[in-house]
C-alpha positions as CSV (number, residue, x, y, z in Angstrom):
1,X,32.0,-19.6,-68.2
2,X,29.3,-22.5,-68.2
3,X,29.2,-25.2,-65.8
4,X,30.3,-27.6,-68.6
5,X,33.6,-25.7,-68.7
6,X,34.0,-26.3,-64.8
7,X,32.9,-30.2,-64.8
8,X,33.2,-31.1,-68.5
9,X,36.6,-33.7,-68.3
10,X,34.8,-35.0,-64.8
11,X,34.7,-33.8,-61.2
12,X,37.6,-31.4,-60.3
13,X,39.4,-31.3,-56.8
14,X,37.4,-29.6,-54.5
15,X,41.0,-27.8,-53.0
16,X,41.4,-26.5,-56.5
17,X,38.5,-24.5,-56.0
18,X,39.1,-23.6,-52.6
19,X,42.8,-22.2,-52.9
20,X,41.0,-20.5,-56.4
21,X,38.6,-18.3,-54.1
22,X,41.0,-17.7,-51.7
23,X,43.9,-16.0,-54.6
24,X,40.7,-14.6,-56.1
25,X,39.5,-12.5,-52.8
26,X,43.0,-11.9,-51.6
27,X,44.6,-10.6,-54.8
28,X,48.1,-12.3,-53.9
29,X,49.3,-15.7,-53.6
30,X,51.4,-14.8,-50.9
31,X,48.5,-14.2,-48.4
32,X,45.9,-17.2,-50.2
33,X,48.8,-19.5,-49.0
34,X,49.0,-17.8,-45.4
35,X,45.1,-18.0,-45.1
36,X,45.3,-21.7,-46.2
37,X,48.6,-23.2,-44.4
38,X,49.9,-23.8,-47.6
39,X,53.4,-23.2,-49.5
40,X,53.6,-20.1,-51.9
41,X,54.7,-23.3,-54.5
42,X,51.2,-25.7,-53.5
43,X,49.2,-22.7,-54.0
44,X,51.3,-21.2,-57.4
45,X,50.9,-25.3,-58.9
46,X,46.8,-25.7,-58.0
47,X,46.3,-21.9,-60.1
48,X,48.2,-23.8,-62.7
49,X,46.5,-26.9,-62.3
50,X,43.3,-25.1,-62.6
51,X,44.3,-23.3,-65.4
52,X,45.4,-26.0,-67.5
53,X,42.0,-27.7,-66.9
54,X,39.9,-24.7,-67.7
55,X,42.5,-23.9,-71.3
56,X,42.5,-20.3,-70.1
57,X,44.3,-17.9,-67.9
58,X,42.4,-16.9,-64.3
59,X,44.6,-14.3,-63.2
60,X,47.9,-11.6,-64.7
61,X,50.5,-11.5,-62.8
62,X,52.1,-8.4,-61.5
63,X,55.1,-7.4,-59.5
64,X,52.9,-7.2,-56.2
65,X,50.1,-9.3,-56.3
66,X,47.8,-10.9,-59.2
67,X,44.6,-9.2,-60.8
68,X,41.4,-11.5,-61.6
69,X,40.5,-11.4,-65.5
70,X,37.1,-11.5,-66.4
71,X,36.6,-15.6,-66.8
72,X,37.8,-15.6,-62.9
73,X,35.7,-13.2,-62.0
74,X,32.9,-15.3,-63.4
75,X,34.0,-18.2,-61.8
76,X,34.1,-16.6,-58.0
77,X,30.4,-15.5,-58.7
78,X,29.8,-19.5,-59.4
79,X,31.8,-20.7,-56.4
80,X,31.7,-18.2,-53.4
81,X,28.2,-19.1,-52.2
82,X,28.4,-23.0,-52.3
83,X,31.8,-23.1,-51.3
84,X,30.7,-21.3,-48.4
85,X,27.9,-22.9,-47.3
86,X,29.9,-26.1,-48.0
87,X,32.2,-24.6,-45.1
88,X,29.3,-23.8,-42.6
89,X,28.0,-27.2,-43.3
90,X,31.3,-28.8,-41.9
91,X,30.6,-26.7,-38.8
92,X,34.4,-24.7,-39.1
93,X,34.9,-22.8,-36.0
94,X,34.7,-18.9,-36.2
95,X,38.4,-19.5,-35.4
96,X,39.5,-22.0,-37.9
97,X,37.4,-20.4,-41.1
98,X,39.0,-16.3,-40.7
99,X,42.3,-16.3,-41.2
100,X,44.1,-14.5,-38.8
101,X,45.4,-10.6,-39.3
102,X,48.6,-10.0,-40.1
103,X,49.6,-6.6,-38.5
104,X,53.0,-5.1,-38.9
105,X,54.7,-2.0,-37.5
106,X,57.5,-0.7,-35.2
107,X,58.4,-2.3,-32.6
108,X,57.6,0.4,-29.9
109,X,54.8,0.7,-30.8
110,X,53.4,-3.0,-31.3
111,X,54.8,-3.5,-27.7
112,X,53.7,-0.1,-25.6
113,X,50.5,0.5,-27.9
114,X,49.3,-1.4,-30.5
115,X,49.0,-5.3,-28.6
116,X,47.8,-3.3,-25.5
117,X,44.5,-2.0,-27.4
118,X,44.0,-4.8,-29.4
119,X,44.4,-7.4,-26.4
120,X,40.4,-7.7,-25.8
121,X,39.6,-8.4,-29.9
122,X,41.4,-12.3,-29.1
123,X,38.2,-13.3,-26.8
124,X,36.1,-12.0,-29.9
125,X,38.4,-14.9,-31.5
126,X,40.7,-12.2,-33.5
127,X,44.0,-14.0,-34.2
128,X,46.8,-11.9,-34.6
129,X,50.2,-12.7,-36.7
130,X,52.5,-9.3,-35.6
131,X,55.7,-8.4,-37.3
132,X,58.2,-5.7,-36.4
133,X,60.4,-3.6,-38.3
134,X,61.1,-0.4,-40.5
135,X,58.6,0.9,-42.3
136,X,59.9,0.9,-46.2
137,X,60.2,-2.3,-46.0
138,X,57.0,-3.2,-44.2
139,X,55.7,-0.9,-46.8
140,X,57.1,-3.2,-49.6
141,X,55.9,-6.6,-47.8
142,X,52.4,-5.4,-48.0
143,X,52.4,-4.4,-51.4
144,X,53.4,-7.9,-51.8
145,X,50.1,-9.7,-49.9
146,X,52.7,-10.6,-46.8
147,X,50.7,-8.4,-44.2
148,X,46.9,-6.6,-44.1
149,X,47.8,-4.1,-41.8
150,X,51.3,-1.7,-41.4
151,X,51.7,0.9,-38.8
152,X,54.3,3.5,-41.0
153,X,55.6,6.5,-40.1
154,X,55.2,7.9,-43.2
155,X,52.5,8.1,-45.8
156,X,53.3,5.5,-49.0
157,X,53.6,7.1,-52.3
158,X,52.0,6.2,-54.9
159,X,47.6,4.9,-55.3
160,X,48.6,1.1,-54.7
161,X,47.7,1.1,-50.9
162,X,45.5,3.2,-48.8
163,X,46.8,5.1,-45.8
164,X,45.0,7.0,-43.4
165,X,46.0,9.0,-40.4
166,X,46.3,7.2,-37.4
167,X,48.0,9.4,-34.6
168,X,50.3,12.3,-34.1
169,X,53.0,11.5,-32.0
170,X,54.4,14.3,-29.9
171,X,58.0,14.2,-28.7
172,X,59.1,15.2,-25.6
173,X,62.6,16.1,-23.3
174,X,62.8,14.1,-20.8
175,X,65.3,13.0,-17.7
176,X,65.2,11.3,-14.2
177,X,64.6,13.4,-11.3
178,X,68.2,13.6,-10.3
179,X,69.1,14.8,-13.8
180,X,66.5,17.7,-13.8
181,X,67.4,19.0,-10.5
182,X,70.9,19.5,-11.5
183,X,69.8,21.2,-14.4
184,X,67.5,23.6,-12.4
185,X,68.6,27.1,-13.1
186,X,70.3,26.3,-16.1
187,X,70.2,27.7,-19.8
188,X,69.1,25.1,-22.2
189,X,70.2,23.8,-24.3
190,X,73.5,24.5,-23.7
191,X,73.6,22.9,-20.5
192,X,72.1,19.2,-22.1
193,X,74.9,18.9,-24.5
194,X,77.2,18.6,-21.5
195,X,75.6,15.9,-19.9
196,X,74.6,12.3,-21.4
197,X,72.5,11.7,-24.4
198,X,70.8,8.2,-24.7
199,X,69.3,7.5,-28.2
200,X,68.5,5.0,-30.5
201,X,71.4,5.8,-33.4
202,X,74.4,7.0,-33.8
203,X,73.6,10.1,-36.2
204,X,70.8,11.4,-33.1
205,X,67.7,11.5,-35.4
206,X,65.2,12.3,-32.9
207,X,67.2,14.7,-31.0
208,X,68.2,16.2,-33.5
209,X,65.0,16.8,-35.1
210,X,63.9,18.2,-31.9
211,X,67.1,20.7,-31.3
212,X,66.1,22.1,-34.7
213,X,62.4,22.6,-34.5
214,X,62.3,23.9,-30.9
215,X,65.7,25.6,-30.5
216,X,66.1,26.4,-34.0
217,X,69.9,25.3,-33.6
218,X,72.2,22.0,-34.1
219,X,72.7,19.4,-31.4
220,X,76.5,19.1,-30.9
221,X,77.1,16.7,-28.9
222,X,77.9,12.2,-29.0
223,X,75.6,10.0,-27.9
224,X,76.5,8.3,-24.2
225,X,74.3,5.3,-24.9
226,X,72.7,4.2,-28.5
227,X,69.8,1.4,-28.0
228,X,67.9,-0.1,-31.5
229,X,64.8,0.4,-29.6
230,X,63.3,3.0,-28.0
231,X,62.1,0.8,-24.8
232,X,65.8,0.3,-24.2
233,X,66.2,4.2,-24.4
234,X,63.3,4.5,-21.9
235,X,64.7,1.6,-19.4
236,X,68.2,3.5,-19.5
237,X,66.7,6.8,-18.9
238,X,64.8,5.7,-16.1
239,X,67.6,4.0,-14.8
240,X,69.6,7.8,-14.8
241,X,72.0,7.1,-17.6
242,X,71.4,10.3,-18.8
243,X,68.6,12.2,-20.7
244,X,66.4,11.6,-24.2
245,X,63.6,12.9,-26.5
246,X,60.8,10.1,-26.7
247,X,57.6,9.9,-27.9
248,X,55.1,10.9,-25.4
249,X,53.1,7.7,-25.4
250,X,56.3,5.9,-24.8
251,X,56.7,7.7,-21.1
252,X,53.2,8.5,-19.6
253,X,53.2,6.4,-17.0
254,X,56.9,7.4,-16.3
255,X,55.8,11.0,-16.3
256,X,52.7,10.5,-14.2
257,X,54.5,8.7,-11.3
258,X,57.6,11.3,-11.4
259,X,59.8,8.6,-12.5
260,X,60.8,10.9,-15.3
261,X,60.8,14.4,-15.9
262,X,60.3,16.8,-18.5
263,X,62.8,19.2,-19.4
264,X,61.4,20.9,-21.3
265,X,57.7,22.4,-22.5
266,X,57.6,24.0,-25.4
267,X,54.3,25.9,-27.0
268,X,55.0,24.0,-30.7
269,X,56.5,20.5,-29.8
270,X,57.8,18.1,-33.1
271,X,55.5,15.4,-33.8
272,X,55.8,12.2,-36.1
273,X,52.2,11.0,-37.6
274,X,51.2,7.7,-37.9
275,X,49.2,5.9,-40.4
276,X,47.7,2.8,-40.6
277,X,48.2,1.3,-44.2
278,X,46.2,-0.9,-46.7
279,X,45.8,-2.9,-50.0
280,X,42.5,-1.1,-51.3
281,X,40.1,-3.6,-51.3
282,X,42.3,-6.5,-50.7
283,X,40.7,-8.4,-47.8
284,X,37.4,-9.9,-47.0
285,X,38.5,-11.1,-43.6
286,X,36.4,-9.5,-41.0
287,X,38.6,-9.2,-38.4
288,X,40.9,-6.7,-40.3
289,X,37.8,-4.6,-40.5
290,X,38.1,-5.1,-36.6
291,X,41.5,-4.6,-35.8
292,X,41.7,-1.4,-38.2
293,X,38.3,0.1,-36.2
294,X,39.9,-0.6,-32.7
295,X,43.5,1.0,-34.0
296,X,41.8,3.9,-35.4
297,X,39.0,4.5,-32.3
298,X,41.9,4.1,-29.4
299,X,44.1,6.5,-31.1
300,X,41.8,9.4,-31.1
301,X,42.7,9.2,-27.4
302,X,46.6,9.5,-27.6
């Protein structure tokens, strides 16, 4: 593409050439309008807009995301190093210039792990945009440019993002003091199903799980308590509503200080693992490089 074919019908709009750069590194319009503060529409109409000036496609369109043909890739080579040095010529803070991260994952974990690790990276001036939820949907958002980091609980199918491990969550059996006295002498897990079971959901998943791969049996018994949110099943536990199986990172501290008890210890507990997911190649922010290293380094030490 020759520099007549960028000036040739006079100057163009400067913020053409900016949001260009931005869909260009990002791969999705979605996250070129979060980095810039602007509407999915503005960013869509200045493509266009470019587009229509230039008599030639820049990018194809797909169901998550866009993919740079050749002529754009021409053009970034053109524009990334003045439009850059245009930027450190304005003197942008570190802060205003790197967009921040978007992170997503449960909300357990965002709350008892994940913001507690990445806490120091905001006096390095890391800005962090967190989202909770489930992790298929999560999944789906960041296919779709709305995130640059999940947190899922399960590895994504399919080559379109990158996942490695992050942790192995191991679950544990755990009670109050006054719960695991009264069960001393007792033959488990007979005795538990008798007594109150706090969980998250009706249908017991992580009991259940564990009943089968440590006892090798069913768990027959209703839920006394069901909490969306495993730091409500913690609180209630602690409390003595009745007993639970939590993640172990979830209850440390509750362990340590004998506010809870295990139940329970066995040679081969169930764990869930963790992963920490990416669009391959789909950010040139720095501070995702530095959020993923922290994630990654702390949870070798869960």
């Amino acid at each position: 593409m020759s520099d007549q074919g960028i000036h040739g019908a006079g100057p163009l709009d400067l913020n053409l050439l900016r949001t260009f750069l931005a869909v260009h590194r990002l791969g999705s319009f979605t996250a070129a309008a979060r980095q810039l503060g602007l509407s999915q529409s503005t960013v869509t109409t200045q493509i266009r807009a470019l587009e229509n000036r230039l008599g030639r496609e820049l990018f194809q369109r797909r169901a998550h995301g866009v993919t740079p043909l050749p002529h754009a890739d021409e053009l970034a080579g053109q524009l990334s190093a003045p439009l850059d040095q245009l930027a450190a010529i304005a003197g942008e803070e570190p802060s205003s210039t790197v967009a921040p991260v978007h992170l997503a994952g449960p909300a357990e974990f965002m709350s008892v792990a994940g913001l507690h690790v990445l806490a120091p990276l905001v006096a390095q001036g890391v800005r962090l945009r967190v989202t909770i939820g489930l992790t298929e949907h999560l999944l789906e958002e960041l296919r779709a440019g709305r995130h640059d980091l999940v947190v899922a609980t399960r590895r994504p199918r399919g080559r379109t993002l990158h996942a490695e491990l992050l942790a192995d969550e191991e679950f544990v059996l755990v009670a109050a003091p006054a719960w695991a006295e009264r069960l001393k002498g007792q033959e488990l897990p007979a005795a538990l199903e008798t007594l109150p079971l706090i969980t998250y959901a009706e249908d017991l998943p992580i009991a259940r799980r564990y009943w089968r791969h440590v006892f090798n049996r069913r768990l027959h018994t209703q839920a006394a308590i069901t909490i969306p949110d495993l730091r409500g099943v913690l609180t209630a536990v602690t409390a003595g509503a009745g007993w639970s199986v939590l993640p172990s990172y979830m209850c440390r501290t509750e362990l340590a200080s004998g506010a809870l008890r295990l139940l329970h210890q066995p040679e081969d507990p169930p764990i869930n693992t963790a992963y920490l997911v990416q669009r391959p190649g789909s950010s040139t922010n720095p501070h995702v490089t530095l959020v993923r290293e922290c994630l990654v380094t702390a949870a070798k030490t869960w």
